[in-house]
C-alpha positions as CSV (number, residue, x, y, z in Angstrom):
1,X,129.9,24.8,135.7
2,X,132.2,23.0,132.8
3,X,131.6,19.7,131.8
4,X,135.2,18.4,130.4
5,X,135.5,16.0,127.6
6,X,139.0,14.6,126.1
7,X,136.8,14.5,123.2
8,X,135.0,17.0,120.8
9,X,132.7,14.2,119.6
10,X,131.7,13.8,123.2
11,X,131.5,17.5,124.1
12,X,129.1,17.9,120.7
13,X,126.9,15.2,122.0
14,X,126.7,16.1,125.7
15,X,125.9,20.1,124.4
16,X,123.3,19.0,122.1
17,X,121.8,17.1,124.5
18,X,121.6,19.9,127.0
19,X,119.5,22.1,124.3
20,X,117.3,19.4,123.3
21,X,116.4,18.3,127.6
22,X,117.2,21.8,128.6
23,X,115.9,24.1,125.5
24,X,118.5,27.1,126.6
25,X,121.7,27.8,124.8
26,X,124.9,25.9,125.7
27,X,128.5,26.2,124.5
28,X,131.2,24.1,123.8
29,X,134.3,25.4,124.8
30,X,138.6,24.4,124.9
31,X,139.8,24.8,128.0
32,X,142.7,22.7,129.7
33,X,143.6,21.0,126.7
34,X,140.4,19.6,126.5
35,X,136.7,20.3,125.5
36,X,134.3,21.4,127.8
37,X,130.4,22.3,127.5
38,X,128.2,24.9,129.6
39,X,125.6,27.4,129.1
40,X,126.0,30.1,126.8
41,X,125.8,32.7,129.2
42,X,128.5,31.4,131.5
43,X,130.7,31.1,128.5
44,X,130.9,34.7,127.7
45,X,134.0,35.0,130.3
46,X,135.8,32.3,128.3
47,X,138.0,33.1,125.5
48,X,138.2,29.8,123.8
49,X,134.5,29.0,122.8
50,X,133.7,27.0,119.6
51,X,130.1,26.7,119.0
52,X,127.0,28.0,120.5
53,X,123.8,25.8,120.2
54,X,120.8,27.2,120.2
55,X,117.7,25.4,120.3
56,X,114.9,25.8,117.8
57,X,111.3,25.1,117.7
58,X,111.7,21.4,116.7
59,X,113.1,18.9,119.0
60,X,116.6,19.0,117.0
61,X,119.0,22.7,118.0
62,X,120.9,24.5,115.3
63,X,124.3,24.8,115.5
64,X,125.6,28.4,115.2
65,X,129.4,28.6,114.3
66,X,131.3,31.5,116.2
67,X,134.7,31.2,114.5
């Protein structure tokens, strides 16, 4: 399941609060003109992914840049 945003600022917070709650890898993708945000694993059929966020052993993920 996507999660749209209109914007990336929003998509950004929603993913990297699904790592931190979560602690599995979510992605933020375009799609429709607009920015969306689902597990990493589900966005492997998607073209336009972003970013990946993985999380780490703190309570804060990393951001790993794709592009």
């Amino acid at each position: 399941m996507v999660i749209e945003f209109d914007s990336l600022e929003h998509a950004v917070e929603e993913a990297q609060w699904c790592v931190d709650v979560y602690k599995t890898r979510h992605a933020i993708v375009h799609v429709n003109n607009r920015y969306g945000v689902c597990g990493a694993d589900e966005a492997k059929s998607l073209r336009d992914v972003l970013e990946i966020l993985t999380p780490t052993e703190g309570n804060q993920c990393r951001i790993k840049d794709l592009l």
